[in-house]
ROTOR-167210 format. One record per residue (C-alpha): residue in one letter; y, x, z. Coordinates in steps of 0.5 Angstrom, whole numbers, plus 500, padded with zeros to 3 digits. Each point is the difference from the previous one (the first is absolute). Layout:
AYXZ;...
This chain:
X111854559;X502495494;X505495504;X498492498;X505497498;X501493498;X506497496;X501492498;X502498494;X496507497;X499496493;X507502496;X507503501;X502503506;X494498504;X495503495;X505507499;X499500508;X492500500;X501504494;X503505503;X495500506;X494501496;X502506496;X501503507;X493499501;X501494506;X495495500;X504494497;X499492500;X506495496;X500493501;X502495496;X499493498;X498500493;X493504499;X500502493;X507505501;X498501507;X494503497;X502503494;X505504505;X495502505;X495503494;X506503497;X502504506;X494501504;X500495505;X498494504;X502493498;X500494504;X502493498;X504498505;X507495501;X503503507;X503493501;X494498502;X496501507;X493499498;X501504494;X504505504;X493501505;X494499494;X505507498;X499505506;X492501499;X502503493;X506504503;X498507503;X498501508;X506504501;X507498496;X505505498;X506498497;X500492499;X506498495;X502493500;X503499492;X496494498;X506494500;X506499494;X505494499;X495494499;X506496498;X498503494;X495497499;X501493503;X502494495;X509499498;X503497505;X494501506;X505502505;X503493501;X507498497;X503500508;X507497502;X501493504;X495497493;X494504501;X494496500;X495500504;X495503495;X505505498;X501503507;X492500501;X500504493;X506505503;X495501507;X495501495;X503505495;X503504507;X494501504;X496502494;X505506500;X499501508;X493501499;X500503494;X504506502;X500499507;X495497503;X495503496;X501507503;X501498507;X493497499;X497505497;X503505505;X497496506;X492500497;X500508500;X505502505;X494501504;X497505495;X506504498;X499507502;X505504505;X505504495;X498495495;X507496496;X501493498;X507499495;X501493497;X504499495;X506497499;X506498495;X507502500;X500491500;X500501506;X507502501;X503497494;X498492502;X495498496;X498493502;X493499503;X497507497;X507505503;X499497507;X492501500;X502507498;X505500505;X494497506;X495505498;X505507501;X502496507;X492499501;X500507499;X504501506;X494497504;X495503498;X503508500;X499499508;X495497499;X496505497;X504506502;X497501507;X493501495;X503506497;X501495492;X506499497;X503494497;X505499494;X503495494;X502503494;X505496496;X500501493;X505498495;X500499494;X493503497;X497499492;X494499499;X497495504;X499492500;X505499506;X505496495;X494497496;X503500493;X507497502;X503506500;X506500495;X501507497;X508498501;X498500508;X496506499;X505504497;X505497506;X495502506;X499507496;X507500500;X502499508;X496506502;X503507501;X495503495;X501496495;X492499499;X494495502;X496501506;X492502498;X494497503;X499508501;X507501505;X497495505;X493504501;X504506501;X503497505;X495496504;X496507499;X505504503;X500495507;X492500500;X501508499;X500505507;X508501498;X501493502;X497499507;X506500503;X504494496;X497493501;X505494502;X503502493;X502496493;X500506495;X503497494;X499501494;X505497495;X504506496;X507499504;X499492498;X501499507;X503506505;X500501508;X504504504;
């Protein structure tokens, strides 16, 4: 029997090599995104079901889940990225004792909208359909390696999702599913850094890896398949990284 499978910002990058991933095994797929038109051109390339949806939101949150499969599957939490870089210069307040007051608003801003976006976002999610998620069923959020290097707002996002994480693989454990983040590196192909990459910063993240290449959109699929696989039902609670050695553990 297909799985029903849902994964967020599905549209692009590492969230549509996901679902695409997912629909070539025969799973009944939905993505969500925000922007229609990708979404949609990304679901009729891989035979899935799109639903615009911005996972920050409750209302939204809840008009998605009559267009979601009775029984879920696998739920993979990848809708988020750094919204600093989207955000007008200097929109992270100047800080120090001179900070004004609409400085320090716009730092609050700027913050919490990586909170919700990379946060939030999949607690949200994870709480409307936690009541249909099926016994031996996974969830995997994706993470950052950001969150172990202090990246601002976005790396302690990060880091709260993996620590959230936590929470939820007791939560869900008794119920037979398992929880999980996989936490990238470096990976091309992707709008994460929305064109302000520099090939001088690209060639020094390839550079700090152990394997000498860039990370694919195709190595996190991979590995979220294998924590939504039978192979896995005994691994929950964990961050799998996938970083190319950039970042090791012991």
């Amino acid at each position: 029997m297909a799985r029903g499978i849902l994964v967020t910002g599905g549209a692009t990058g590492i969230g549509l090599a996901v679902a695409r991933h997912f629909a070539d095994e025969g799973e009944t797929v939905v993505i969500t995104g925000r922007r229609q038109a990708p979404l949609e051109a990304a679901a009729k390339e891989i035979g899935a079901t799109a639903v615009v949806c911005d996972h920050t939101d409750p209302q939204a949150v809840a008009r998605l889940l009559p267009r979601l499969p009775g029984r879920l599957d696998v739920l993979v939490n990848n809708a988020g990225g750094n919204t600093d870089f989207d955000a007008p210069a200097g929109a992270g307040g100047a800080g120090g004792d001179g900070a004004t007051p609409e400085a320090l608003e716009a730092f609050v801003r700027a913050f919490r909208a990586n909170l919700d976006a990379n946060l939030l976002s999949a607690a949200l999610t994870t709480k409307a359909v936690e009541g249909r998620l099926a016994p031996g069923g996974a969830v995997v959020s994706i993470g950052s390696i950001a969150a172990d290097k202090g990246s601002g707002a976005y790396g302690a996002a990060k880091a709260g999702l993996a620590s959230w994480n936590l929470g939820l693989a007791r939560e869900l454990g008794p119920r037979g599913i398992t929880a999980n983040v996989v936490a990238p590196g470096y990976i091309a192909d992707t709008e994460f850094f929305r064109d302000h990459l520099t090939a001088e910063r690209r060639a020094q993240l390839i550079g700090s890896t152990a394997v000498g290449r860039a990370g694919t959109p195709g190595d996190i699929a991979g590995a979220v398949a294998f924590l939504a696989s039978e192979a896995a039902r005994d691994i929950t609670a964990q961050v799998l990284n996938v970083n190319g050695g950039e970042r090791g553990t012991r």
